[in-house]
C-alpha positions as CSV (number, residue, x, y, z in Angstrom):
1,X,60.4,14.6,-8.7
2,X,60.1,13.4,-12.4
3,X,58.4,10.0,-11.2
4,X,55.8,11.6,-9.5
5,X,55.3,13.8,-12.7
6,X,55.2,10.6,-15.0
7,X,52.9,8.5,-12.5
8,X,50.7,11.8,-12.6
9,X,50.2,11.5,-16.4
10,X,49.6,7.9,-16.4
11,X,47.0,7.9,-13.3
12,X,45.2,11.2,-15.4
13,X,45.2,8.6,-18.3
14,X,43.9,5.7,-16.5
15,X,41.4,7.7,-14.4
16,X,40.0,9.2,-17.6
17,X,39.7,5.4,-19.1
18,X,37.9,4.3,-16.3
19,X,35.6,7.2,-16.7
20,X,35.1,6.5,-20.6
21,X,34.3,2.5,-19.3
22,X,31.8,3.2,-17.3
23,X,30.3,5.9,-19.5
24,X,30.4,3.2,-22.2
25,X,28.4,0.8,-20.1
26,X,25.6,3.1,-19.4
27,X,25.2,3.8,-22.9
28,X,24.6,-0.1,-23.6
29,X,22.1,0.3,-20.9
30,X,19.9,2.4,-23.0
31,X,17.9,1.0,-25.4
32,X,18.4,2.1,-29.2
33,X,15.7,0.3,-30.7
34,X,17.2,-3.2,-30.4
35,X,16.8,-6.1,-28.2
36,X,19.9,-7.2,-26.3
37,X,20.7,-9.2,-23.0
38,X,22.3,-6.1,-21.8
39,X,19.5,-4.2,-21.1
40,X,18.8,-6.5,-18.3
41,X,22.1,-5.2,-16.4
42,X,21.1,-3.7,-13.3
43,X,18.0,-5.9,-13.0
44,X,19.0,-7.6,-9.4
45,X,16.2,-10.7,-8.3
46,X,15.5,-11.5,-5.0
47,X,17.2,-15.4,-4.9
48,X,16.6,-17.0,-1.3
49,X,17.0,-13.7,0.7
50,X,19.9,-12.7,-1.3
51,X,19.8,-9.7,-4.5
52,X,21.1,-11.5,-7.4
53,X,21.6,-10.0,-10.6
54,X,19.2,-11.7,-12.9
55,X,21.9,-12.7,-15.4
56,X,23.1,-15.2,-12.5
57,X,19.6,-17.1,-12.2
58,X,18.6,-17.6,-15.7
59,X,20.2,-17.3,-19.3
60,X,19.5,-14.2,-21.0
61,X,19.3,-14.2,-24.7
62,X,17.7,-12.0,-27.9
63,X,15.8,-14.4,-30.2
64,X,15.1,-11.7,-32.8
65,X,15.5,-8.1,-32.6
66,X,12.6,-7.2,-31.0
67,X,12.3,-10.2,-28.4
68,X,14.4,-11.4,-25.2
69,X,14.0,-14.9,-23.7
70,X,14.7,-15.5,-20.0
71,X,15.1,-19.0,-18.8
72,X,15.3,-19.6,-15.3
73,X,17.6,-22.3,-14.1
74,X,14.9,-23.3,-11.6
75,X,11.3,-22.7,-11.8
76,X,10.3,-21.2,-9.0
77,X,12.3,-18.4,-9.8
78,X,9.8,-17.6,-12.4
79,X,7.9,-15.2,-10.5
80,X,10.6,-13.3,-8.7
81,X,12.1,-12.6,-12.4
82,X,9.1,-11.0,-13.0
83,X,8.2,-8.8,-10.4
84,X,12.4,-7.5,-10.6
85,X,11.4,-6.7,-14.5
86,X,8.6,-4.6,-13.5
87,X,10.3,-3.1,-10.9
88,X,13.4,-1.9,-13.0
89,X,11.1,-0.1,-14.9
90,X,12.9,-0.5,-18.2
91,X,9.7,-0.1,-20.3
92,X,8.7,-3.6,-20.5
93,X,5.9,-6.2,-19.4
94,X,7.4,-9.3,-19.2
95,X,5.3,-12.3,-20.6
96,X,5.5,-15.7,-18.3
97,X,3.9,-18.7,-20.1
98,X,5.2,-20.8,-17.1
99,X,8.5,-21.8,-18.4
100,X,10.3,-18.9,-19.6
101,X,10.0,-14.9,-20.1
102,X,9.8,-13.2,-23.0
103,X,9.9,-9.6,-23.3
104,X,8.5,-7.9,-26.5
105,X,10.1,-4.5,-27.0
106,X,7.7,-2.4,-29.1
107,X,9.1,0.1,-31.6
108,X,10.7,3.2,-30.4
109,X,8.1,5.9,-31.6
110,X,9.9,9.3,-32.6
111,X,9.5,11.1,-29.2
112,X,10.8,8.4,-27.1
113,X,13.9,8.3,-29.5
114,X,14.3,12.2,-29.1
115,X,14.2,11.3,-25.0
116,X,16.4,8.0,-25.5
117,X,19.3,10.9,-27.3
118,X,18.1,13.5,-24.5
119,X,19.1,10.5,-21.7
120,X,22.7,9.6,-23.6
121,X,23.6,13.0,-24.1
122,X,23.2,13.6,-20.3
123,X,25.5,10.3,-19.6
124,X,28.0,11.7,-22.3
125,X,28.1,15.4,-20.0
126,X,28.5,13.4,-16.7
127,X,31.3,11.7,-18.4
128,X,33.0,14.8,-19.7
129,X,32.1,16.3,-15.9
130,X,34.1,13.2,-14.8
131,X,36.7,13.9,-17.1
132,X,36.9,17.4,-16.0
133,X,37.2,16.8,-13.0
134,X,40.0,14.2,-13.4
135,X,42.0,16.9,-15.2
136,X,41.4,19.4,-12.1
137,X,42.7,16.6,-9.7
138,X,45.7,16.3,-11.3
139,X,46.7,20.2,-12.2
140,X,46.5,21.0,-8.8
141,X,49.2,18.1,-8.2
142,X,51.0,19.6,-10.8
143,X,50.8,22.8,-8.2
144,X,51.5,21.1,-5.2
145,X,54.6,19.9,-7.4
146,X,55.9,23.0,-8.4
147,X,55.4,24.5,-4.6
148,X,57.8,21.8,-4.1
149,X,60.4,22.9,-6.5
150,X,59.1,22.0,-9.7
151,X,60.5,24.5,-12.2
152,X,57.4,27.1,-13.7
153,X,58.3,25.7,-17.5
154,X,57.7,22.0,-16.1
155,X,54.7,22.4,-14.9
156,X,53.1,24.1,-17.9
157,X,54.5,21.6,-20.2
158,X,52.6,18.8,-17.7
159,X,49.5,20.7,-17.5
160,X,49.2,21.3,-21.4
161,X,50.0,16.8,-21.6
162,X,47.0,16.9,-19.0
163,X,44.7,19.1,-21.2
164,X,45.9,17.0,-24.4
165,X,44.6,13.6,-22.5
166,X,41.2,15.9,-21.3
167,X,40.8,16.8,-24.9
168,X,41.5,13.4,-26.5
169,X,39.1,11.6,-23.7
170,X,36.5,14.5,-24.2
171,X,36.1,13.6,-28.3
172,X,35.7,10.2,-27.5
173,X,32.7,10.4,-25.2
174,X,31.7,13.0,-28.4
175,X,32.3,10.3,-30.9
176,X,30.5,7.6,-28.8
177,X,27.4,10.3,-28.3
178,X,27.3,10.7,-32.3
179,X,27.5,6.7,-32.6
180,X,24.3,6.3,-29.9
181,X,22.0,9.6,-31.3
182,X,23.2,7.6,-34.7
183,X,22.0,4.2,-33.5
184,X,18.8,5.5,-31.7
185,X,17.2,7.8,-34.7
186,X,17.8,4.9,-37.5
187,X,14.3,3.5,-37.9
């Protein structure tokens, strides 16, 4: 019985982490202000019949802060890179001079900042939904558990290491909120 108690734990604890990961990479998705390759994760191109993501046809890179450069590894890619940036709706007309494509990312006024915080703070609540959830999974093991013979003091000292991991995983997705508002409202 104790291994299935100590392989709960540690799949609560790596379940959680997974949740916190992919949290994390939506955040980077949002734009704060700054121009990155990332932003462009998600963007799929239509290469020969096949969705590619556009990462994997062209190189990706930030000039300055306000400017990304896309250059295609072949040409005729050109145009399918642009209609996929349109398409993503991400906020920005993409620029083809024929060669490459540069995206200018205007400055963030004040009430698109207040929306970009308004749009992480919703990822940060799916995350602790997630994370919720995870813990909810894994009490009701505990349950099962303790139907099976698991003594009563056991399983409360289980749940409460379950609600410690919750709470430690639920400040972090606070901590990365505060870090993105943070990031977003500096001018």
């Amino acid at each position: 019985m104790p291994e299935n108690l100590s392989d709960n734990i540690s799949n609560t604890r790596l379940a959680m982490e997974r949740a916190i990961g992919h949290f994390e990479q939506e955040l980077i998705k949002i734009r704060a202000g700054k121009a990155t390759p990332n932003m462009l994760d998600g963007i799929v191109v239509d290469y020969y019949g096949t969705p590619t993501p556009i990462n994997q046809v062209g190189n990706i890179s930030a000039i300055d802060a306000r400017t990304i450069t896309i250059q295609p590894w072949e040409k005729n890619m050109l145009q399918p890179m642009e209609r996929a940036i349109i398409a993503s709706n991400i906020g920005v007309n993409p620029q083809n001079d024929g060669n490459i494509i540069r995206l200018f990312l205007p400055p963030l006024t004040e009430e698109r900042r207040k929306e970009l915080v308004k749009r992480s703070n919703g990822e940060g609540e799916q995350a602790k939904i997630a994370i919720r959830n995870i813990r909810r999974d894994n009490i009701e093991q505990i349950k099962k558990f303790q139907k099976d013979g698991l003594s009563e003091d056991l399983a409360r000292e289980e749940e409460q290491k379950i609600q410690d991991i919750t709470n430690e995983f639920i400040s972090l997705v606070e901590k990365h909120l505060a870090t993105k508002e943070k990031e977003i409202m500096a001018v």
